[in-house]
KOLLUMSE-425031 format. One line per field, with one value per residue (C-alpha): residue number from 1; y, z, x; residue in one letter. Coordinates in nm, 3 decimals, always signed. Each point is the difference from the previous one (the first is absolute). Layout:
N
k	NUM; ...
py	Y; ...
pz	Z; ...
px	X; ...
r	a; ...
END
This chain:
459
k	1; 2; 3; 4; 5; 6; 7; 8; 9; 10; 11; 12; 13; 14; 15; 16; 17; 18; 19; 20; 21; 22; 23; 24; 25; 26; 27; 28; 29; 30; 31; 32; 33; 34; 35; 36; 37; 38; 39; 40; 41; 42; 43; 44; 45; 46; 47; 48; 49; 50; 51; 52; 53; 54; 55; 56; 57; 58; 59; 60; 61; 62; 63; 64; 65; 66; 67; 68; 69; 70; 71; 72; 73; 74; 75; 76; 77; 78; 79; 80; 81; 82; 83; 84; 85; 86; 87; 88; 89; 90; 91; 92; 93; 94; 95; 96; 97; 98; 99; 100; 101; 102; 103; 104; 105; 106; 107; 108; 109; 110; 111; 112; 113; 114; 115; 116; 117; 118; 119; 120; 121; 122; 123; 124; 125; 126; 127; 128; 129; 130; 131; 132; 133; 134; 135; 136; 137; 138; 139; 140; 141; 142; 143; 144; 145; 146; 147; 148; 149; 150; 151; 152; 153; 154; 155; 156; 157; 158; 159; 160; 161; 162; 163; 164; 165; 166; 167; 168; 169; 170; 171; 172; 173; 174; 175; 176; 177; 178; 179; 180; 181; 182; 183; 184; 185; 186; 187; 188; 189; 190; 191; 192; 193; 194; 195; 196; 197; 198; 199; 200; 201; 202; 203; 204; 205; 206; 207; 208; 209; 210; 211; 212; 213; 214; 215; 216; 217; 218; 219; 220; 221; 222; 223; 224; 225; 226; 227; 228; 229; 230; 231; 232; 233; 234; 235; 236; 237; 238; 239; 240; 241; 242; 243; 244; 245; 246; 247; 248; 249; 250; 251; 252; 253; 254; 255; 256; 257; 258; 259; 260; 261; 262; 263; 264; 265; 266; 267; 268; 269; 270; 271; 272; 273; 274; 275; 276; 277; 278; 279; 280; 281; 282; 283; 284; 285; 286; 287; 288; 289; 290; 291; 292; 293; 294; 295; 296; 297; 298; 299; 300; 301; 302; 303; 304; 305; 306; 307; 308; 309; 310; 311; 312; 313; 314; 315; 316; 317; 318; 319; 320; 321; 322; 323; 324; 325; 326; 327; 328; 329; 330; 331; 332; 333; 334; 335; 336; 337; 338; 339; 340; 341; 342; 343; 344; 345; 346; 347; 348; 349; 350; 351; 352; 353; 354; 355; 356; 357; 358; 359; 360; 361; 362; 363; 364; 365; 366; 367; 368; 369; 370; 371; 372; 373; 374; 375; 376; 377; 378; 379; 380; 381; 382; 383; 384; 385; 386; 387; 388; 389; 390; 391; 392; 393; 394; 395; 396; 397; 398; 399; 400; 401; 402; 403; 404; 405; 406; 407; 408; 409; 410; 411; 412; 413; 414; 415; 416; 417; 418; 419; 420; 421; 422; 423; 424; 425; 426; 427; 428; 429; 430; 431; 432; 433; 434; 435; 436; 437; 438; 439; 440; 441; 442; 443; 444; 445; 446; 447; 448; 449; 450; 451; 452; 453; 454; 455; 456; 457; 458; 459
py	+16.455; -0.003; +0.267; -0.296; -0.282; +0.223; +0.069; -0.398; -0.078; +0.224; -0.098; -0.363; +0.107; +0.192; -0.258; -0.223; +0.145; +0.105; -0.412; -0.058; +0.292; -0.143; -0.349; +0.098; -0.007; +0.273; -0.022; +0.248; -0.008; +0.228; -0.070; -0.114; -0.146; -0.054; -0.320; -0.180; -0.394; -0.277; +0.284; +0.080; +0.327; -0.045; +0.264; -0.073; +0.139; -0.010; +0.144; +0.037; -0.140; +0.041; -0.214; +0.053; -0.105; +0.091; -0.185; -0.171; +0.153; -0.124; +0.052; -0.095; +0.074; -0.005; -0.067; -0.068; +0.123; -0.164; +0.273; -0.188; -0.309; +0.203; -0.158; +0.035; -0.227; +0.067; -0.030; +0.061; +0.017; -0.046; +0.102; -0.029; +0.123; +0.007; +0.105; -0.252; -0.247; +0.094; -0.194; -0.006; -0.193; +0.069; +0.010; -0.044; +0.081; +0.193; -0.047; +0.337; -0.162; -0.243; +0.176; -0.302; -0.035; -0.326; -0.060; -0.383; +0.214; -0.046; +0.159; +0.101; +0.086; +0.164; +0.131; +0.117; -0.382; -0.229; -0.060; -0.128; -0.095; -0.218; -0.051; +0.119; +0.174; +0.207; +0.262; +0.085; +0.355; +0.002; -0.338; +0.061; -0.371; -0.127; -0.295; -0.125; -0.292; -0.148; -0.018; +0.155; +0.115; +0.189; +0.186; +0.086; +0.031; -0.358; -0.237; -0.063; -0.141; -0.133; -0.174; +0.011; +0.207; +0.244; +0.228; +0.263; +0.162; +0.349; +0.073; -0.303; -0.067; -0.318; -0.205; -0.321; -0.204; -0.280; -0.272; -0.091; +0.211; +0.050; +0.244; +0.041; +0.182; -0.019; -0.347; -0.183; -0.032; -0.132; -0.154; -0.027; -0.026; +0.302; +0.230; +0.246; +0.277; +0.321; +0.179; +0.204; -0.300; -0.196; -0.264; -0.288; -0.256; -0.208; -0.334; -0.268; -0.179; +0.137; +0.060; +0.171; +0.013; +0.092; -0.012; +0.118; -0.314; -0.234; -0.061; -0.029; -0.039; -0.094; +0.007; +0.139; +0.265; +0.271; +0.316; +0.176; +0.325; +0.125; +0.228; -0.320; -0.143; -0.308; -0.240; -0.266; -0.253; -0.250; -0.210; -0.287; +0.191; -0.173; +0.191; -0.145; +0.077; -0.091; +0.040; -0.131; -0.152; +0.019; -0.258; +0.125; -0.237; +0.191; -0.104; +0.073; +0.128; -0.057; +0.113; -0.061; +0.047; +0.176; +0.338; +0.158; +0.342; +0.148; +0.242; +0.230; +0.167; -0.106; -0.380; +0.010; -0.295; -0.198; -0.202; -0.280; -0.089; -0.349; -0.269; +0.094; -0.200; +0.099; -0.139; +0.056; -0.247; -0.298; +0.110; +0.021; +0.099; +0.069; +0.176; +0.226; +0.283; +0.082; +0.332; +0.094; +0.246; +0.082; +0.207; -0.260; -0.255; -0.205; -0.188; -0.123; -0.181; -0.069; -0.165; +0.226; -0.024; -0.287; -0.159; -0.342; -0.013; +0.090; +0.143; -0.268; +0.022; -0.270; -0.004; -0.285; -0.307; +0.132; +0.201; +0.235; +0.137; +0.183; +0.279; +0.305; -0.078; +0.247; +0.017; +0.124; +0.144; +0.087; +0.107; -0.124; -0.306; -0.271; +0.092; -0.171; -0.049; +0.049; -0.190; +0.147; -0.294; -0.290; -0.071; -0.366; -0.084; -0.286; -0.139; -0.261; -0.290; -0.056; -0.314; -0.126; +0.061; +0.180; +0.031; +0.309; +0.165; +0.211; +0.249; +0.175; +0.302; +0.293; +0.226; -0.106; +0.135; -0.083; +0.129; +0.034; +0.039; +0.086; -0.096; -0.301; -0.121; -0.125; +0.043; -0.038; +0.079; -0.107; +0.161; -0.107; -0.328; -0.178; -0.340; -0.075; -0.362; -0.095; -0.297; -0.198; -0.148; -0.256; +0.021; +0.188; -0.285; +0.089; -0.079; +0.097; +0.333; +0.192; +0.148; +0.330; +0.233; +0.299; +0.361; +0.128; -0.142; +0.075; -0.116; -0.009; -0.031; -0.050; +0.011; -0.038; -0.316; -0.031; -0.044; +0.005; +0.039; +0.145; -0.006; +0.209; -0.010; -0.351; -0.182; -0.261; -0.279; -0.241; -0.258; -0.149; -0.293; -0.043; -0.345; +0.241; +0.295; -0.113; +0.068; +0.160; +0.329; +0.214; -0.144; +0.223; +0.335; +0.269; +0.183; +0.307; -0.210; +0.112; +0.028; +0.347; -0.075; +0.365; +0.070; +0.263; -0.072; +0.258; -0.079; +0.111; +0.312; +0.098; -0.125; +0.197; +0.293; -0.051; +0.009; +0.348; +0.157; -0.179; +0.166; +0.344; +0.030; -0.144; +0.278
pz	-0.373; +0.151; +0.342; -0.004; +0.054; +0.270; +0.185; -0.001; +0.133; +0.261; +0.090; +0.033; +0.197; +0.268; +0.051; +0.056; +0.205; +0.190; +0.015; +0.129; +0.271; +0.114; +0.046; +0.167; +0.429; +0.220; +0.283; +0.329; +0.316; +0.320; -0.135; -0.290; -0.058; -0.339; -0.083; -0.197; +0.075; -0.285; -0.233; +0.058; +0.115; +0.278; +0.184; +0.389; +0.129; +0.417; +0.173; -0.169; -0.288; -0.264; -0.405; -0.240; -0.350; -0.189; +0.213; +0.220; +0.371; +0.216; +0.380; +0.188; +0.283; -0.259; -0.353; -0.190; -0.377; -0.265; -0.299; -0.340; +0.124; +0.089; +0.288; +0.374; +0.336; +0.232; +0.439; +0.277; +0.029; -0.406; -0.113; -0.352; -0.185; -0.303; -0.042; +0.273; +0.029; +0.355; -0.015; +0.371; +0.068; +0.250; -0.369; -0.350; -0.323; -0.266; -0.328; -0.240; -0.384; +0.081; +0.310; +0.214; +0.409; +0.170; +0.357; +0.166; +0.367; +0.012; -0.214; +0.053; -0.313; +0.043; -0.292; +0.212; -0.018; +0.084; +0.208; -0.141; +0.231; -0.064; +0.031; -0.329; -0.236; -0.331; -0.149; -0.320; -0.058; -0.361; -0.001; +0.387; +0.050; +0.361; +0.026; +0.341; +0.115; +0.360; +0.281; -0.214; +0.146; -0.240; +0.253; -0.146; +0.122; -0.029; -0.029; +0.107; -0.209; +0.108; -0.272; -0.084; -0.290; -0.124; -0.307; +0.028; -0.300; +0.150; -0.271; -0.080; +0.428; -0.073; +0.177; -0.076; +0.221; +0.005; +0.280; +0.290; -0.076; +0.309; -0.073; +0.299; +0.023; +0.302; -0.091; -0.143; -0.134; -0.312; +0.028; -0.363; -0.214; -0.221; +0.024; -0.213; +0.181; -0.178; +0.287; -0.156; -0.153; +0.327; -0.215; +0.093; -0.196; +0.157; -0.132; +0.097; +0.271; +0.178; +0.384; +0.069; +0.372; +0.138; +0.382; +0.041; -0.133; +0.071; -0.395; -0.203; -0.395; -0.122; -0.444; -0.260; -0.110; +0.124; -0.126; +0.310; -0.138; +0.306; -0.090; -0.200; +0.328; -0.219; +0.026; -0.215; +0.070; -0.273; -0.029; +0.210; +0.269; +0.354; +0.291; +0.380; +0.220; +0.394; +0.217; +0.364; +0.047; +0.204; +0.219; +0.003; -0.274; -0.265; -0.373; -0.319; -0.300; -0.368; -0.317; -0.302; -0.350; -0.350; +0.087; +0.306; -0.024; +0.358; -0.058; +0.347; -0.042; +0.139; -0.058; +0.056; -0.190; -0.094; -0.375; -0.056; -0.381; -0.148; +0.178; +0.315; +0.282; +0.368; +0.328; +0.345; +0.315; -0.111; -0.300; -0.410; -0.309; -0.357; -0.280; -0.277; +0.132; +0.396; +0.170; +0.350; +0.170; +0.290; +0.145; -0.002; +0.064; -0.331; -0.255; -0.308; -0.259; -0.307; -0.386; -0.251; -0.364; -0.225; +0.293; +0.009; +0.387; +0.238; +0.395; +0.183; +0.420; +0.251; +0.378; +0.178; -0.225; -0.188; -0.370; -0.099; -0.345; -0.155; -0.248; +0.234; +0.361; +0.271; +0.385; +0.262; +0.326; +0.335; +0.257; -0.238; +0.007; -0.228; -0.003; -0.340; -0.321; -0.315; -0.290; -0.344; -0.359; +0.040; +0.332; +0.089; +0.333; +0.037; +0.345; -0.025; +0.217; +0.201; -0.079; -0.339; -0.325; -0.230; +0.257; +0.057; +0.121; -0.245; -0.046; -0.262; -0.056; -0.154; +0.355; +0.263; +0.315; +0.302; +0.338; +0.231; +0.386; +0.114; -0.339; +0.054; -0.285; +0.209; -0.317; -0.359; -0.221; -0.299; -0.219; -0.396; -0.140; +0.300; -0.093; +0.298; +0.058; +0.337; +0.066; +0.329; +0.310; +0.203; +0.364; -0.245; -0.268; -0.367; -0.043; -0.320; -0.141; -0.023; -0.284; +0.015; -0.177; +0.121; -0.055; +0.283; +0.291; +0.345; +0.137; +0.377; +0.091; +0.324; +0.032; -0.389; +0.025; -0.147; +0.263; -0.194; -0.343; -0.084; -0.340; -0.126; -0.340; -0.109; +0.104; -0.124; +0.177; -0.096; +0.173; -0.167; +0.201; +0.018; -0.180; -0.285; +0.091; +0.091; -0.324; -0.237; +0.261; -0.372; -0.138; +0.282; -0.065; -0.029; -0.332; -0.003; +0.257; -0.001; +0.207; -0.056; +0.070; +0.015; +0.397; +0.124; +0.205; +0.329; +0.063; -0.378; +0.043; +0.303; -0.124; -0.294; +0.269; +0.153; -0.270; -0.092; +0.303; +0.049; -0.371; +0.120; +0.303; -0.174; -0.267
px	-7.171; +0.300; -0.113; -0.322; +0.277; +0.190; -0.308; -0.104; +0.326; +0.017; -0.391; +0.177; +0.244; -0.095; -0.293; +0.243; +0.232; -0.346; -0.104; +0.355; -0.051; -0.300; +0.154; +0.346; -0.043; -0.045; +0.148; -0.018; +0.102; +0.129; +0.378; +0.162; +0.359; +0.114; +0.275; +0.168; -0.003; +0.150; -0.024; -0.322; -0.147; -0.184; -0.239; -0.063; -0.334; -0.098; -0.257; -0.379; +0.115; -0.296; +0.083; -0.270; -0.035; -0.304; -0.291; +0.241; +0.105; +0.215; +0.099; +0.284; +0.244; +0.288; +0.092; +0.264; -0.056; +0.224; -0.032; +0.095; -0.199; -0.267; -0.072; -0.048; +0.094; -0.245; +0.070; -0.214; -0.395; -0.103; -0.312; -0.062; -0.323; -0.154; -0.398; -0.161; +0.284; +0.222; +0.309; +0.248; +0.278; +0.355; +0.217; -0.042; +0.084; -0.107; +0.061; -0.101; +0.052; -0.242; -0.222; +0.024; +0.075; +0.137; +0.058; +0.150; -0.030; -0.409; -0.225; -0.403; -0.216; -0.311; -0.251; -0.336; -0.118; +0.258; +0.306; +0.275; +0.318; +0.277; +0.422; +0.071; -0.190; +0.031; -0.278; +0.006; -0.175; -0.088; -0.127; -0.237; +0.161; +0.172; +0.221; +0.050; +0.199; +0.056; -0.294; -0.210; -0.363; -0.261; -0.332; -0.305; -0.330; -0.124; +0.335; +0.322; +0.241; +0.370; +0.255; +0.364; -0.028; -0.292; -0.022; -0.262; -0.166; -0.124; -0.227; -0.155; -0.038; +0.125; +0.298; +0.154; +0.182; +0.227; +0.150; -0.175; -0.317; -0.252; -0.328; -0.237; -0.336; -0.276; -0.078; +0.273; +0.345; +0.176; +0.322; +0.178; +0.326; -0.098; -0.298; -0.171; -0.258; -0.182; -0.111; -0.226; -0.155; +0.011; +0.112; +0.331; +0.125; +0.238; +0.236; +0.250; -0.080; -0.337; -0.157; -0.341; -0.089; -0.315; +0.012; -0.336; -0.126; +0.293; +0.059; +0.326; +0.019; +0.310; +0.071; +0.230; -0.225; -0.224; -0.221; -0.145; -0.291; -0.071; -0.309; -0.156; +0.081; +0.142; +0.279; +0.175; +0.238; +0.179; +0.312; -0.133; -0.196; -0.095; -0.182; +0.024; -0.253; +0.028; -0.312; -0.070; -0.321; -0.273; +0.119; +0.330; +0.173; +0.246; -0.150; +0.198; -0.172; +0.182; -0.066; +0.191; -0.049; +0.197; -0.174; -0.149; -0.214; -0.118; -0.303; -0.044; -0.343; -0.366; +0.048; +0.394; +0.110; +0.327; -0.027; +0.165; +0.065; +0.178; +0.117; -0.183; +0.087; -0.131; +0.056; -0.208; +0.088; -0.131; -0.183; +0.195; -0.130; +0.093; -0.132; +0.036; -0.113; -0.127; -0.110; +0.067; -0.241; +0.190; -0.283; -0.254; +0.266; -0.101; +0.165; -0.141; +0.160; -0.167; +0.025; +0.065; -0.229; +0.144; +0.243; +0.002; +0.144; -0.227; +0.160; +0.071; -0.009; +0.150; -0.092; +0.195; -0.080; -0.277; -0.003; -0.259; -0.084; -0.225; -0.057; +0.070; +0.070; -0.024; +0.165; -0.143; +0.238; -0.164; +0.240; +0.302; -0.105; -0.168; -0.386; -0.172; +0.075; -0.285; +0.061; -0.198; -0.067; +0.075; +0.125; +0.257; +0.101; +0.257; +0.164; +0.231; -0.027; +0.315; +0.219; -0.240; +0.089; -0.264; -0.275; -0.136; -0.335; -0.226; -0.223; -0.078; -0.258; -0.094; +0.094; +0.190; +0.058; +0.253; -0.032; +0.278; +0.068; +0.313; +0.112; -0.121; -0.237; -0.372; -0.265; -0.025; -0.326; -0.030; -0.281; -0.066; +0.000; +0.236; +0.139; +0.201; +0.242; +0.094; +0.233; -0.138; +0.196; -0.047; +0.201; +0.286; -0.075; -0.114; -0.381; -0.038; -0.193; -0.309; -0.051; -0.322; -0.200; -0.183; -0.134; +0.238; +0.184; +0.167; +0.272; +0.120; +0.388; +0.141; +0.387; +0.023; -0.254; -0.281; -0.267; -0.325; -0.171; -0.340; -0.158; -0.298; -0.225; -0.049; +0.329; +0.086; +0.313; +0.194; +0.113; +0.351; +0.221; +0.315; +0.039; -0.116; +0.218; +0.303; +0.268; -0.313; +0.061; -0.005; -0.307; -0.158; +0.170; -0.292; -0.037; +0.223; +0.275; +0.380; +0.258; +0.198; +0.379; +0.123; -0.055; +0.162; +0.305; +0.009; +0.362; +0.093; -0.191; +0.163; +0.373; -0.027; -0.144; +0.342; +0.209; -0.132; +0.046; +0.323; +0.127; -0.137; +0.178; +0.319; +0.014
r	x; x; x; x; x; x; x; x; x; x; x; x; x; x; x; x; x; x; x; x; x; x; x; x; x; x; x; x; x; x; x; x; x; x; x; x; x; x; x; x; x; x; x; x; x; x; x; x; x; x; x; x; x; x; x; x; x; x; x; x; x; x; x; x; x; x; x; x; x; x; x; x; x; x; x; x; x; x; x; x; x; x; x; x; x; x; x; x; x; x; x; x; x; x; x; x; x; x; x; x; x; x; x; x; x; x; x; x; x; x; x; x; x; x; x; x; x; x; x; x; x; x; x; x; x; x; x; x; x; x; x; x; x; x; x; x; x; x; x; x; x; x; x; x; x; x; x; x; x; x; x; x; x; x; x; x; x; x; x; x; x; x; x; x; x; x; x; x; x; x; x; x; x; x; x; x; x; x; x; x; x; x; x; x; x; x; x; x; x; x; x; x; x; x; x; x; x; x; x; x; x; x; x; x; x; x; x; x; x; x; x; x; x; x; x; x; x; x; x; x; x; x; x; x; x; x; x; x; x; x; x; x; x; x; x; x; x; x; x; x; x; x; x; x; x; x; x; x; x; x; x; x; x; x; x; x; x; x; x; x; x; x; x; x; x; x; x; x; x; x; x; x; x; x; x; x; x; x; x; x; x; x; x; x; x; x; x; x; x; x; x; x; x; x; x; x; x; x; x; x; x; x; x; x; x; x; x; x; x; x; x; x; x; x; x; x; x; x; x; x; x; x; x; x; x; x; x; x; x; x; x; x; x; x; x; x; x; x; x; x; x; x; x; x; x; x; x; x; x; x; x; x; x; x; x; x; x; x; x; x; x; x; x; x; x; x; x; x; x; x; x; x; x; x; x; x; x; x; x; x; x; x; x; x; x; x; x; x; x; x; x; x; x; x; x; x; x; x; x; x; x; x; x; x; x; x; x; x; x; x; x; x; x; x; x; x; x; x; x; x; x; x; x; x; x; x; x; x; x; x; x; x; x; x; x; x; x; x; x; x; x; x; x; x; x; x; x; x; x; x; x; x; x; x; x; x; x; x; x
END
């Protein structure tokens, strides 16, 4: 019993002493000097100089061992490897207890995939994990990343980054306070404050929050999202395209789309809208807005003094410009007529349809049970109303004036005067009339554009 115990013990110890081989440094080199500094024995190594510890090898023009602490100071052309991962640097440090390497002199990390480069950086062997501080520039074969500070996870190919995060590919960059990327995956996640650039397309999203799957060729934005768009015209003029909302997704395959979701608010030249939900097909250069089951709101456009609504409306571009605009159910038109309270032309219809030139609005058609109101002047003075009814109805505009009126299918007019108008203006509001208070403001939109950019570049 007692030879079994004596056996076991010295099975224990000489694995042990075997583990603790394996983990102390070896260290070549063309010469060696051996002394003794603060009490500490100290082995000098120049010339070739070769330190290995189980997986670990490392080159250098000279070392300086330090024996108890097991560790090594490492000078002149570093190269530091383990499996894939080729670590070089001018001098570093090597520390044997806890197989780690540091360099503040400039230090390059590369794995087979990536390129990792920074000021200062630390590896830690048994963990595959890099942290890199100062200027710090990750490679691979689609991105490029820059940020202050960067912690690489070798196994899981993924790196996180913090302070003034930049990630560019072939098509656009992401500015960001902190970033998350699986490379693998082609997947980013990025917080704080929030910049996507496209310069292909002239587009920049701005929000708090953002998942990027690049192979699903899908992106999200939260945290109070807002994506500017500047085009030049046909003719030449430079036209601003907004779109806000709680939650932006872009889709990039055969339709490539952007979605807009709650508390949708867009802005084109001239032209505003609102909904709760609106989806831009940048390909076909379309955006349709529409009423969602159950909701009570339906989108709401405005074009100069007129507001449109309907159950789903959808905008037409040509050229980036204004081209028509298609309202589906139910469609209102309202145009407020300057300098009188509560009078406003009408038309209501099941379609309705508004055809622009040079975003300037020249027809309307009106298809569906049309009631239409239109308040009459005589040499600029009110003469009261006529009040119709038809199966459809078109409309002719010339500089934002109405210029003539043709009804088909039975109509039916009204002929109202003004001694019976005048004050009763409300009595003649068309079934379905409101006036929707919640137009966007363009000069909010781009102040709180501002303000973001402003807070990135002040970070």
């Amino acid at each position: 019993m007692r030879v079994t115990y004596l056996i076991f013990l010295i099975i224990v110890l000489i694995t042990s002493l075997s583990f603790a081989q394996e983990e102390r440094l070896t260290v070549v080199g063309d010469s060696l000097r051996g002394r003794i500094v603060e009490g500490e024995n100290v082995r000098e190594v120049i010339g070739n100089v070769v330190i290995t510890q189980g997986g670990v090898r490392i080159t250098c023009n000279k070392a300086r061992q330090f024996i108890s602490k097991n560790e090594v100071e490492l000078i002149g052309n570093v190269i530091a490897t383990q499996d894939t991962v080729i670590i070089t640097t001018e001098e570093g440090y090597y520390f044997g207890n806890e197989k780690y390497t540091f360099s503040d002199t400039g230090v390059v990390l590369d794995d087979g995939h990536i390129n990792l480069s920074a000021k200062t950086g630390y590896y830690y062997f048994d963990e595959d994990r890099a942290n890199f501080k100062e200027n710090v520039i990750l490679v691979d074969s689609l991105n490029v990343l820059h940020s202050d500070e960067l912690t690489y996870y070798q196994n899981e190919n993924k790196a996180v980054s913090v302070g003034h995060v930049q990630i560019s590919d072939t098509s656009s960059t992401i500015y960001a306070d902190s970033l998350i990327h699986f490379r693998s995956q082609s997947e980013t996640y990025a917080f704080g404050t929030i910049k996507i650039e496209n310069p292909n397309n002239n587009v920049v999203i701005i929000g708090e929050e953002l998942v990027d799957l690049a192979k699903q060729n899908y992106t999200k934005i939260i945290g109070d999202p807002l994506l500017l768009q500047i085009d030049t015209t046909e003719t030449g003029r430079v036209d601003t395209l907004i779109i806000s909302a709680l939650m932006l997704e872009s889709i990039e395959d055969s339709t490539s789309r952007l979605i807009a979701t709650d508390s949708v608010e867009i802005v084109r030249g001239d032209f505003y809208s609102t909904g709760s939900q609106s989806i831009y097909y940048r390909g076909s250069d379309k955006i349709v807005t529409f009423r969602k089951e159950n909701e009570k709101v339906p989108p709401v456009m405005w074009y100069e003094e007129t507001q449109v609504f309907g159950d789903t409306i959808k905008i037409y571009l040509k050229d980036n410009e204004l081209d028509w605009v298609d309202i589906k159910i139910d469609g209102f038109i309202s145009t407020a007529k300057e300098g009188y309270e509560f009078r406003y032309d009408q038309i209501s219809g099941y379609n309705v349809k508004l055809f622009f030139k040079l975003s300037e609005l020249k027809k309307t058609e009106v298809m569906g049970n049309v009631l239409s109101i239109y308040f009459m002047f005589d040499e600029d003075e009110p003469n009261g109303l006529i009040k119709s009814s038809s199966a459809s109805a078109n409309i002719y505009f010339d500089s934002s004036r109405v210029i003539d009126v043709r009804l088909y299918g039975t109509p039916m007019t009204e002929y109202h005067p003004e001694n019976l108008v005048k004050g009763e203006e409300k009595d003649f509001f068309l079934p379905g009339f409101y006036i929707y208070e919640n137009k966007p403001s363009k000069p909010a939109l781009l102040r709180r554009y501002l303000e973001h950019i402003l807070k990135l570049k002040t970070k």
